[in-house]
N, C-alpha and C positions, 0 to 999 in steps of 0.2 A: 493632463494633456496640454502640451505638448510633455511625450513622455520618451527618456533613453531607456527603459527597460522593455522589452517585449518577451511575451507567453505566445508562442503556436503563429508568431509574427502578425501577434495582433501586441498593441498596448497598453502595461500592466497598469491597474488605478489604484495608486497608493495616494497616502493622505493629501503631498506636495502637491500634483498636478493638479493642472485646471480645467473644470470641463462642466459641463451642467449636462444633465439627464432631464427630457422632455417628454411628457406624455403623449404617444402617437394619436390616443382615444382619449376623445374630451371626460373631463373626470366628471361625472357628472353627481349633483352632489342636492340634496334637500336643501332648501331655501326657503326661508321667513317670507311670509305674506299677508296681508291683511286676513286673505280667505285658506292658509293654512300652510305647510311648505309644500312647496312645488321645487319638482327636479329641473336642474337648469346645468345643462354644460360646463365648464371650465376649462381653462389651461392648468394645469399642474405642470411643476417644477422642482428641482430636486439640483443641490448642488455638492463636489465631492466635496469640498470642505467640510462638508457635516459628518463622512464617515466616522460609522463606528461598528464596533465591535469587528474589528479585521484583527490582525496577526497581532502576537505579542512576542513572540522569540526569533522573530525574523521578518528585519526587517528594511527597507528602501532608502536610500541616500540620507545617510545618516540618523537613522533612528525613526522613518515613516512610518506609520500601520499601511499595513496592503489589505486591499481587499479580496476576502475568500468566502468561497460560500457561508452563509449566516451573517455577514455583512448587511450595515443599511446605511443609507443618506437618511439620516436622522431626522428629518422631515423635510416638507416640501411646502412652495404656495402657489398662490394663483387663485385657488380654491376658496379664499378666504370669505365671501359671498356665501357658502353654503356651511352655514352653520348647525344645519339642522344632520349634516352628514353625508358621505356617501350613499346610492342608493345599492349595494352590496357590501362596503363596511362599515356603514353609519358611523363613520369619522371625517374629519378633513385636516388639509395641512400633514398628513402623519408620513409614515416611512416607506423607502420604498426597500424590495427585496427584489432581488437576483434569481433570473429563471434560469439564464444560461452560464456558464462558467468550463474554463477549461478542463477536460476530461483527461488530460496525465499529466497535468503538469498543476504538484500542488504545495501548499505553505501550512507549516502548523499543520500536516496533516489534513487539510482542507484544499476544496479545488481553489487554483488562482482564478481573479475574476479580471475582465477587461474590457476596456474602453467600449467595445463593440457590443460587450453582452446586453442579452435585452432586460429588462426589469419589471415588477412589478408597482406600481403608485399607488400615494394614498392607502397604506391599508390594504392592497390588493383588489384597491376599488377602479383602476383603469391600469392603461400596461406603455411603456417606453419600447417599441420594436425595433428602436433604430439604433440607441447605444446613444452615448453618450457626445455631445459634440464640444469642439472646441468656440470658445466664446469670443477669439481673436480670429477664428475663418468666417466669415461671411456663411449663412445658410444658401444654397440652392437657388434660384429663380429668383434671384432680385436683380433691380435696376442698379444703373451705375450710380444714380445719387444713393440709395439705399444703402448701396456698398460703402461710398464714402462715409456714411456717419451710424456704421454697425458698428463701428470699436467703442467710441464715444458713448453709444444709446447703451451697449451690452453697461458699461464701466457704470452709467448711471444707474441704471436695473439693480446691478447689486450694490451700490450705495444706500438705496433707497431699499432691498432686502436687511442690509445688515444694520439699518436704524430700525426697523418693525424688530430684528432680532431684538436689540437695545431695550425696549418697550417690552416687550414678553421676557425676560427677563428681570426688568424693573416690576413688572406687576409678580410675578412669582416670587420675589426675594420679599416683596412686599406680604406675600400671603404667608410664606414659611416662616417670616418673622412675627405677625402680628396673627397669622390663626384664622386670617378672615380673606376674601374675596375681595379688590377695591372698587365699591361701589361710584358708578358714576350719577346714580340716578338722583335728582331732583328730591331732598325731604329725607331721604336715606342717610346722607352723607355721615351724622353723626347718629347714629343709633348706632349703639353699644360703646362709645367712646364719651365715655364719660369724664375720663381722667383728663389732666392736662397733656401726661406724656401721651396718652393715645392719639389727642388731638395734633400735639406738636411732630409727632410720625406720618400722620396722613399729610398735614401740611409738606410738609420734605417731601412727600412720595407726591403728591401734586405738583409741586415745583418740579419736579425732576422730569413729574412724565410733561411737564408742558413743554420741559425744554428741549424735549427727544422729538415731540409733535412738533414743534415751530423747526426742527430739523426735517423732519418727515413732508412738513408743507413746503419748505426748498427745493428739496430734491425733486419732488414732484412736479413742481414749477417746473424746473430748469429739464425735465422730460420733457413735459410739452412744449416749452419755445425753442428747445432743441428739434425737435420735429421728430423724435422720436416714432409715433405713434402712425408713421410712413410704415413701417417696417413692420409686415405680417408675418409676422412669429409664429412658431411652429404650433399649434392648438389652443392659439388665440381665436378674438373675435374677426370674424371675415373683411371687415373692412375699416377705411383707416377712418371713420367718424365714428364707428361704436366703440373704436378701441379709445377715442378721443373723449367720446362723451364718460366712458369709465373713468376716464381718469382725471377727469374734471369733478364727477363727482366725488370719487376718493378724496379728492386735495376741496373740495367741498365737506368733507364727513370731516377729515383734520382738523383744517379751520372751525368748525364747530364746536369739534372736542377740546382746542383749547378755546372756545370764549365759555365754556360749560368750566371749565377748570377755574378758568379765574374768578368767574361767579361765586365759586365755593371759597374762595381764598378771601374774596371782598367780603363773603357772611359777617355776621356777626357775632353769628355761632363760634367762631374762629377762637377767639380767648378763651383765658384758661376757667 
């Protein structure tokens, strides 16, 4: 979105466009606590660049996947807070599916899906009623300054999605290569790494993920002195200090996680 193809003149969401799907219903999602988890609201967010499993023999301005029923945005966040899961799919972060879709008009033998259709989030743990929107319109009921710096605020948003992507990815390539989970914790770091190469891999994978974190802590800066945090987003928190104090303390949890990195990099443990 913006898209030149349209289904039942509504339009089609194949891989190219751009558009994010928002949860209308807070996702609501088990959360760590000293006295146990607790269910706590969320925004979920879902973007089509994640599509997958759409068409394979036909397909959008030059070779796109479109989206048909059995399609998903391959995961979403927001959520990232509730680790402990959804409180109906004990998941978070995960996929959304497609409730509605055009009923005669279809691809690969599947219904085409569109902009407008509603979705389901997370695992089918909260639901998108409204369809998908475009990330260069301005949402609904904002003020004139708002308006001015939603292109900018959207642009930073997924900057700062596509470095977290960066990071979960780095840690995954780290596990399917080395077999193991990468420990951040204190006294852990070298248990079962006895070898030299096993050391000199975590080392790599430490450097790497600081360098993805010291990007993470930027981006997140330049949100909040951009003033981002003005702008009440669609199944965000209600006002513009709690959305403020989130995100102070994210770019607070960052900064942590790397001087916790470099710690381990100064060990002594470190040789071979």
């Amino acid at each position: 979105m913006p898209t030149h193809i349209t289904v039942n003149g509504l339009g089609l969401t194949y891989k190219s466009t751009v558009g994010l799907s928002m949860a209308t219903i807070p996702d609501v999602c088990k959360t760590p606590s000293p006295g146990g988890p607790v269910p706590l609201p969320y925004p979920n967010i879902a973007d089509q660049s994640t599509l997958q499993n759409g068409t394979t023999t036909v397909f959008a301005k030059g070779g796109k996947m479109i989206a048909i029923k059995g399609s998903q945005y391959s995961m979403s966040s927001g959520d990232e807070p509730g680790t402990v899961g959804g409180v109906k799919s004990g998941v978070f972060k995960k996929a959304t599916d497609w409730i509605t879709y055009s009923f005669d008009v279809k691809m690969d033998g599947k219904n085409a899906c569109r902009h407008t259709d509603k979705k389901f989030h997370n695992d089918k743990n909260t639901v998108d009623l409204a369809g998908n929107f475009d990330p260069n319109v301005p949402q609904p009921g904002l003020n004139a300054y708002q308006i001015s710096i939603w292109k900018k605020c959207v642009e930073q948003h997924d900057k700062y999605d596509d470095i977290k992507k960066e990071n979960e990815k780095l840690s995954n390539d780290y596990k399917a290569a080395n077999g193991e989970k990468p420990s951040l914790t204190k006294g852990k770091i070298w248990s079962g790494r006895a070898t030299p190469q096993e050391k000199a891999n975590y080392k790599k994978f430490l450097e790497d993920q600081n360098a993805i974190f010291e990007k993470l802590a930027h981006e997140r800066a330049v949100y909040i002195v951009e003033d981002c945090d003005d702008i009440p987003w669609d199944g965000g928190k209600p006002t513009k200090q709690e959305r403020l104090d989130g995100h102070y303390d994210a770019h607070s949890k960052v900064e942590q996680a790397i001087k916790n990195n470099k710690a381990e990099l100064a060990d002594a443990k470190m040789g071979p």
